[in-house]
C-alpha positions as CSV (number, residue, x, y, z in Angstrom):
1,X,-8.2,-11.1,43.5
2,X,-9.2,-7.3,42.9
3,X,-5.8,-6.8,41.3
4,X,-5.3,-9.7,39.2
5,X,-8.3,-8.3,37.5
6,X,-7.7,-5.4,36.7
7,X,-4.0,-6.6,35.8
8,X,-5.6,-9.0,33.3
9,X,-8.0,-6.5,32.0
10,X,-5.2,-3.9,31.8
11,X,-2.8,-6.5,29.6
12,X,-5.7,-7.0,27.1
13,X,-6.0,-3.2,26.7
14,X,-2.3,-3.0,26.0
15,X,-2.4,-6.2,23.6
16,X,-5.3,-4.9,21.7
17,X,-4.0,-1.1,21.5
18,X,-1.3,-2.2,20.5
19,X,-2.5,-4.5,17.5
20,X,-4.6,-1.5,16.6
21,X,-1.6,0.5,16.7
22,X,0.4,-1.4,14.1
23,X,-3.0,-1.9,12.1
24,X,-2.8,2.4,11.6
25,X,0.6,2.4,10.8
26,X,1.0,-0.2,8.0
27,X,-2.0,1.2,6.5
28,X,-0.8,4.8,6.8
29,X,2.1,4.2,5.4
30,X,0.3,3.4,1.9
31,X,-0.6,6.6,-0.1
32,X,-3.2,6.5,-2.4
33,X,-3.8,8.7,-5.5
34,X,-6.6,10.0,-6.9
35,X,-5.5,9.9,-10.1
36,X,-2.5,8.8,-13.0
37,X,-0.9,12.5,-12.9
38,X,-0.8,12.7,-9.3
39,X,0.7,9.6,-9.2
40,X,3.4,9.9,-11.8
41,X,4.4,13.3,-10.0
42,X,5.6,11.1,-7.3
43,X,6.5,7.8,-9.2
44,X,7.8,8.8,-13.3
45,X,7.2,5.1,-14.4
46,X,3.9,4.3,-12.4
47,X,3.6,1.7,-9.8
48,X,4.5,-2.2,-10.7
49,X,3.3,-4.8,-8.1
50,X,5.9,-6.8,-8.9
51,X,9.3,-6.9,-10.8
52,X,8.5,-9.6,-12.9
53,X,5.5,-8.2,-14.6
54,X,5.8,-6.8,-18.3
55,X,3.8,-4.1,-19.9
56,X,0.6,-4.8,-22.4
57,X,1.1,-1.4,-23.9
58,X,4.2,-1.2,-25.8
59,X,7.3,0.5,-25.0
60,X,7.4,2.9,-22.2
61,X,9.9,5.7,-21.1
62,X,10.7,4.9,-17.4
63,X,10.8,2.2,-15.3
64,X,8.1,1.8,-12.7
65,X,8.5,1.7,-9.5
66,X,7.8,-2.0,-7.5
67,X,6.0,-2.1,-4.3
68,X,2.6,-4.8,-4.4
69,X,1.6,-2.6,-1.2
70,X,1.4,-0.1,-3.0
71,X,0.4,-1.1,-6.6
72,X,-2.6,-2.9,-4.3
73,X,-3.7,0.8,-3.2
74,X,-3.9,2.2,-6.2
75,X,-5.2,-0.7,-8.2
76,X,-8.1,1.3,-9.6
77,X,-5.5,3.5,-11.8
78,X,-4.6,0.2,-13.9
79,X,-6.7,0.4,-16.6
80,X,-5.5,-1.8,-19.2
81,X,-4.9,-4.5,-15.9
82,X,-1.3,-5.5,-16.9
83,X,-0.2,-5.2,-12.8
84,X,1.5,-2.0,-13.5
85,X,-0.5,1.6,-12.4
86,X,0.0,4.8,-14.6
87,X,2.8,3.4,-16.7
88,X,4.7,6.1,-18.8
């Protein structure tokens, strides 16, 4: 009886270390920027969340890059709220 309890107790150690785990990682795996210039060191053309989206301000030089992950991060560098970050 003793060891089916701490055999259930030890399996919902490794179930919920493990969800934890993965919770870290996929959120790690994110960057964020403080702001538009760090951002467009990394990415030239900003940060679209998706392909499909078109840009409010006019022409632009480069193309951004897509990731919604990521675009969802750095949400607060949109300004003029057209679903693309730092465009350039």
């Amino acid at each position: 009886m003793l060891k089916k309890a701490l055999l259930m107790g030890l399996c919902v150690v490794c179930i919920g270390g493990g969800l934890a785990a993965s919770t870290a990682t996929a959120e790690s795996g994110v960057k964020t920027f403080k702001n538009c210039t760090e951002l467009n060191k990394v990415y030239k053309g900003g940060v679209a969340q998706s392909a499909s989206v078109k840009n409010k301000g006019g022409k632009t030089k480069f193309k951004p890059f897509v990731s919604s992950a990521l675009y969802n991060a750095n949400k607060k560098l949109d300004r003029d709220k057209d679903l693309i970050a730092c465009e350039k």
